[in-house]
C-alpha positions in Angstrom: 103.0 85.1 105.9 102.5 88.4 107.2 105.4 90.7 107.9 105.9 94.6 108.7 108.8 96.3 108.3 109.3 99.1 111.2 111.5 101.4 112.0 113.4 105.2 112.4 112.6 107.6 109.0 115.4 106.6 106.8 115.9 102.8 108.1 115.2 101.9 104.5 111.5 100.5 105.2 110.2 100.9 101.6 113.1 100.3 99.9 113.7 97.3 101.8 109.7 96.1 101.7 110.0 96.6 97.4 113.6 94.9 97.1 112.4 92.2 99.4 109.1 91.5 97.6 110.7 91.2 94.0 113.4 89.0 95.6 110.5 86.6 97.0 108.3 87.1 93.5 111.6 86.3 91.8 111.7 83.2 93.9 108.1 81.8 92.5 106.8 83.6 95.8 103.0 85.9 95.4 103.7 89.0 97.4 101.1 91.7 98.0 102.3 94.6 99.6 100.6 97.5 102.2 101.5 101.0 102.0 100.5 102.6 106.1 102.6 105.9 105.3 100.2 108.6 104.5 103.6 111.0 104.5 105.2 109.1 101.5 104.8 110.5 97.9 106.2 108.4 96.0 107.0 104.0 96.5 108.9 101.2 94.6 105.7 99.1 94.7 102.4 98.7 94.0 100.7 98.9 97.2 96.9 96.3 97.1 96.1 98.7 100.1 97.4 102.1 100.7 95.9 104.8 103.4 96.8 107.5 100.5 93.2 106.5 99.2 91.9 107.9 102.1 94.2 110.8 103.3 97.6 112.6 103.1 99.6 114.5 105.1 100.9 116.6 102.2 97.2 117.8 101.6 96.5 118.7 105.2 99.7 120.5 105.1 98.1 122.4 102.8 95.5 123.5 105.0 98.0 124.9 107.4 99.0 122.2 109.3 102.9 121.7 109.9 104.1 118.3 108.9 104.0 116.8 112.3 101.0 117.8 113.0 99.8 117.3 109.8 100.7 113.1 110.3 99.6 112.7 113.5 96.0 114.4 112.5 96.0 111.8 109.2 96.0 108.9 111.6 93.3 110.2 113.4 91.1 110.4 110.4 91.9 107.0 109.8 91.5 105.7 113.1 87.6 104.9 112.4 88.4 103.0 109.4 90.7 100.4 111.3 88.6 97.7 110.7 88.0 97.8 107.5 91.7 98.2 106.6 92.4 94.7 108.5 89.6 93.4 106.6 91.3 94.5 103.3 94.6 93.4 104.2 93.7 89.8 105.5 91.9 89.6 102.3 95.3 89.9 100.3 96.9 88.1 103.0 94.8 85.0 102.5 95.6 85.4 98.3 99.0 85.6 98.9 102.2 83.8 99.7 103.8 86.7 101.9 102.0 90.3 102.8 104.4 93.4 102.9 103.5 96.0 105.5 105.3 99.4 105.2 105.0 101.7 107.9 104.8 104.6 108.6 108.2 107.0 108.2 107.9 108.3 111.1 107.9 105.2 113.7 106.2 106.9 116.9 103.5 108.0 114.6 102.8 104.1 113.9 103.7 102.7 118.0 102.5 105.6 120.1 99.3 106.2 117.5 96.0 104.2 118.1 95.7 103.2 114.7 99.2 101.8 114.0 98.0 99.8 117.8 94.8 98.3 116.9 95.7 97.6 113.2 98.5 95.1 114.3 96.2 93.8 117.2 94.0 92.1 114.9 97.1 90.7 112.7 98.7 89.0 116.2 100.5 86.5 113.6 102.5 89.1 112.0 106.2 89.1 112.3 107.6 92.3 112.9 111.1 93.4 111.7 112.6 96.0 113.3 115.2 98.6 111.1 117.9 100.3 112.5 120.9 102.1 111.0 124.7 101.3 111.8 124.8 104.7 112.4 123.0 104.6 115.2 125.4 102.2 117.1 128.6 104.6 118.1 129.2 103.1 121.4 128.4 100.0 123.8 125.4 101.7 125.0 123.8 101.9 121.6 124.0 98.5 120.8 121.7 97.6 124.5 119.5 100.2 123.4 118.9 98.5 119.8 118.3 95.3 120.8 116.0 96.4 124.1 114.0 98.4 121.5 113.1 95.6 119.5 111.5 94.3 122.8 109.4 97.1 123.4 108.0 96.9 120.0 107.5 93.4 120.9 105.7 94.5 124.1 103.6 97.8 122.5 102.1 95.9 119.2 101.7 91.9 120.3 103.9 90.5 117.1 107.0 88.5 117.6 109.3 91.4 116.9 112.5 90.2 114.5 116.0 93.0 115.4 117.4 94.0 112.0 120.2 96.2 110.8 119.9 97.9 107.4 122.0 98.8 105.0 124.8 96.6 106.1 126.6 97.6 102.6 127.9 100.4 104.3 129.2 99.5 107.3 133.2 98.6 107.1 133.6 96.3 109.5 130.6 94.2 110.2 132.3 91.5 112.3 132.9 94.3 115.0 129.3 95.3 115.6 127.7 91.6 115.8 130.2 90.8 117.9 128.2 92.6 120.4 124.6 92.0 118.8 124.8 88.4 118.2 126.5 87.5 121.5 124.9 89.4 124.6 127.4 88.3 127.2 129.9 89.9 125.1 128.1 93.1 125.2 127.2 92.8 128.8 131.2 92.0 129.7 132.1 95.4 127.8 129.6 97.6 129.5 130.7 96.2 133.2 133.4 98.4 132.4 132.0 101.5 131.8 131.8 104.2 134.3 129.4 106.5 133.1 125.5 106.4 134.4 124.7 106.0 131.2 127.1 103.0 130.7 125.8 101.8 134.0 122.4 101.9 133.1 122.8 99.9 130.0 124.8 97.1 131.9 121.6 96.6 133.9 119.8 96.3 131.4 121.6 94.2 129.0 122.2 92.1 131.8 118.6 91.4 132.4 118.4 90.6 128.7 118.4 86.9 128.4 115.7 86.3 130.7 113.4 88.7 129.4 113.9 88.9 125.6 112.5 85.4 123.3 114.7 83.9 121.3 115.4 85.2 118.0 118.6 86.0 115.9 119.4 89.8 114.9 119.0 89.7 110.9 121.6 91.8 108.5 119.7 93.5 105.8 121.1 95.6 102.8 117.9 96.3 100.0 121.3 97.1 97.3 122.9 94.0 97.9 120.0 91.6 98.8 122.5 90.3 102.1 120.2 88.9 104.3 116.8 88.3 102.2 117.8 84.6 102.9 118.1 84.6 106.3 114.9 87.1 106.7 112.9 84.7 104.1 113.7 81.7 106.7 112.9 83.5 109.9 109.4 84.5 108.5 109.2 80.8 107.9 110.4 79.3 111.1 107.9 82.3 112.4 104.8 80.8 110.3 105.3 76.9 111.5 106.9 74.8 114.4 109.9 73.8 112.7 112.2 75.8 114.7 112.7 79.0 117.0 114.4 82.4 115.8 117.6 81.6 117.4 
């Protein structure tokens, strides 16, 4: 089972994808992992493939490059070896009970990149799980804009994309925000309501919703507490057979 982990820098992708894979390995599961970050210096697991091999952006930063730049020209150097990167990874994908994909920190770098694109075409089985933080979700509007994003993800790489809030350990009331993620009528009801363009906007959207998103559940992660590994460990399952939806 192959699953990538994507999301906003400081979602908690590689602490989740190393707290994940010693809670599978600790359940009799093998787990390889797959490090696509060429930003990240150090990681909480052995990576059997890592783009580091190949480049970094901390040593073209050394050349002069600035640190965006710096990323987005790594990818380019590795676009020409996409092939033999999904080689490697089916490989330990194929050895393996579960493959761990940890991308890049900097999400646009992976979805608006052609080699973050064309890496997870050839892997069209992959779940993807996409990280946000409660932070993020201040008002009615954010919540729409959470769950639509998951979609586009859906829509940009091909993978059944998987809605996912980290680090649920620190949010007080959790009851209060998946009352409007788990239930999208809810959400829809409460941003008829609002009167902004922005609020407006979002009702539209939300409202359209249903009929365009697949069925899946929103997961509740925390990599400190382990909440959620369960329930993440049973979609990717449901994911790999015919047993069941995501709902």
């Amino acid at each position: 089972m192959i699953v990538a982990f994507i999301g906003t820098a400081g979602s908690g992708k590689t602490t989740l994808t190393a707290e994940f894979g010693r809670y599978l390995e600790e359940d009799g599961y093998t787990v390889e992992y797959v490090n696509l970050d060429t930003g990240v210096k150090k990681l909480l697991y052995k990576p059997g493939v890592d783009v580091r091999e190949d480049v970094t952006a901390w040593e073209l930063m050394e050349e002069g490059l600035g640190p965006n730049g710096a990323i987005v020209k790594s990818y380019d150097l590795l676009v020409p070896e996409v092939s033999d990167y999904s080689r490697r990874m089916r490989d330990l994908a194929e050895g393996s009970d579960y493959l761990l994909i940890d991308t890049p920190g900097q999400m646009e770098t992976f979805l608006f990149h052609e080699f973050g694109v064309r890496l997870m075409e050839d892997f069209p089985d992959a779940l993807s799980v996409y990280l946000f933080s409660p932070e993020i979700l201040r008002k009615p509007a954010d919540f729409c804009f959470a769950l639509l994003f998951g979609l586009m993800i859906d829509l940009r790489l091909g993978t059944t994309t998987v809605p996912a809030l980290s680090k649920v350990d620190t949010v007080d009331d959790l009851n209060k925000i998946r009352k409007y993620l788990d239930d999208v009528e809810h959400l829809t009801a409460r941003l008829k309501f609002e009167s902004s363009t922005q609020g407006l906007l979002a009702y539209r959207l939300c409202s359209s919703l249903p009929e365009m998103a697949p069925p899946t559940r929103v997961l509740y992660l925390s990599a400190k507490t382990r909440e959620g590994f369960e329930d993440l460990n049973t979609v990717a399952y449901e994911h790999y057979c015919t047993c069941g939806d995501l709902t």
